[in-house]
RODO-2510 file (C-alpha; in nm, 4 decimals, decimal comma):
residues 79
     n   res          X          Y          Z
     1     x     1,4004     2,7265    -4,4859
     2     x     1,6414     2,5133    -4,2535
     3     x     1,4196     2,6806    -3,9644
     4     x     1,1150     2,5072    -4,0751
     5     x     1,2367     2,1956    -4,0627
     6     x     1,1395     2,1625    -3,7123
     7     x     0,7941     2,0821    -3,7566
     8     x     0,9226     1,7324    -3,9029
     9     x     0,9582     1,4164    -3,7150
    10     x     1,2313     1,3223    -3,9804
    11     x     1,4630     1,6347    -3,9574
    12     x     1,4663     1,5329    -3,4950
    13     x     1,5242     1,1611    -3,5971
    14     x     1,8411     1,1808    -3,7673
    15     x     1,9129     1,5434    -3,5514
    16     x     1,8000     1,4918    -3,2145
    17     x     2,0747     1,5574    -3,0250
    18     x     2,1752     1,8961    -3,2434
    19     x     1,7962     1,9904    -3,2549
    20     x     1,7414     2,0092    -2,8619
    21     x     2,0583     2,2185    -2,8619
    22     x     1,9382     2,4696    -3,1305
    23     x     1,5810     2,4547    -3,1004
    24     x     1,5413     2,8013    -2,9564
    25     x     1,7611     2,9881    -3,2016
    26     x     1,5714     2,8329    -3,4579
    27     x     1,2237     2,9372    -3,2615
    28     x     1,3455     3,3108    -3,2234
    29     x     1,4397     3,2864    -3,5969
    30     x     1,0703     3,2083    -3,6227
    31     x     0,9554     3,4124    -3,4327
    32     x     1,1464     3,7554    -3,5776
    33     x     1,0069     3,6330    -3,9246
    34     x     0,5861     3,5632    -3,8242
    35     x     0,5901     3,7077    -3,4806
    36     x     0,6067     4,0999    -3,6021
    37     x     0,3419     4,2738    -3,8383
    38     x     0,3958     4,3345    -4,1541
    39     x     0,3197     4,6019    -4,4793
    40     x     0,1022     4,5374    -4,6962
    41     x     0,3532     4,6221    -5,0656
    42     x     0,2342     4,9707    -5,1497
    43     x    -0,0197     5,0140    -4,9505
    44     x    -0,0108     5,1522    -4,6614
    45     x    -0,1814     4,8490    -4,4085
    46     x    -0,0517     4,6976    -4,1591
    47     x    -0,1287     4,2821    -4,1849
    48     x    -0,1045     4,1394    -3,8054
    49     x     0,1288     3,8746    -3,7207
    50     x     0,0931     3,4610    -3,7802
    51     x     0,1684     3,3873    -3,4808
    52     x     0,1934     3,5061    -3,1421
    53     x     0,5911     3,4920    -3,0052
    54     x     0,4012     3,4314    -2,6397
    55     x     0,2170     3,1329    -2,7370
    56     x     0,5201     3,0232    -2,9031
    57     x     0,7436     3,0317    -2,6196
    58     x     0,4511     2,8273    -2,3976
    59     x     0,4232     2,5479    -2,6352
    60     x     0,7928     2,5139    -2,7464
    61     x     0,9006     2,2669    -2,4223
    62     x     0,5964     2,0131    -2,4928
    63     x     0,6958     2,0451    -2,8772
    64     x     1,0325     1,9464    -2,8366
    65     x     0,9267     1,6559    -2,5792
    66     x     0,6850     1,5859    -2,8217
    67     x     0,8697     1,5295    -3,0906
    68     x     1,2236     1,3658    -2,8857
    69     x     1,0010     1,0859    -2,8039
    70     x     0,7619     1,0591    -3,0854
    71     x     0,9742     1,1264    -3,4110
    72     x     1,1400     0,7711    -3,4593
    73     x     0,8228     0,5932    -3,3680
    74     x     0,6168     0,8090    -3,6285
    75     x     0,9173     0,6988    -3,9180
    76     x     0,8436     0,3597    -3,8361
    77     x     0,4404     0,3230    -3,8524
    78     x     0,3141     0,1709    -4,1945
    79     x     0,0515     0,4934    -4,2700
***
């Protein structure tokens, strides 16, 4: 669940530093977990992935510019 954490502009304003350094082993971890398909229980269906690892690995540098430069300003706004 620590992985997930990513997606929130608290968890890179009290981490930056630590996030930018771990980002990718936390995207891999992401990507080994929604990337892959799955079984359906008993049955005997394949369900297709979330996401796509290659789209992942596109968007990942804007996402953590992104959110470097955007977290502590989105902490501070009064929505």
């Amino acid at each position: 669940m620590t992985t997930l954490g990513v997606v929130y502009p608290q968890y890179w304003a009290t981490n930056s530093i630590a996030m930018e350094k771990i980002l990718f082993s936390y995207l891999s971890m992401l990507k080994t977990t929604f990337c892959n398909p799955c079984k359906i229980g008993g049955l005997d269906q394949d369900v297709l992935p979330l996401l796509l690892a290659h789209m992942l690995d596109l968007q990942s540098s804007h996402f953590k510019m992104a959110m470097l430069h955007n977290s502590k300003a989105t902490l501070h706004e009064k929505n």
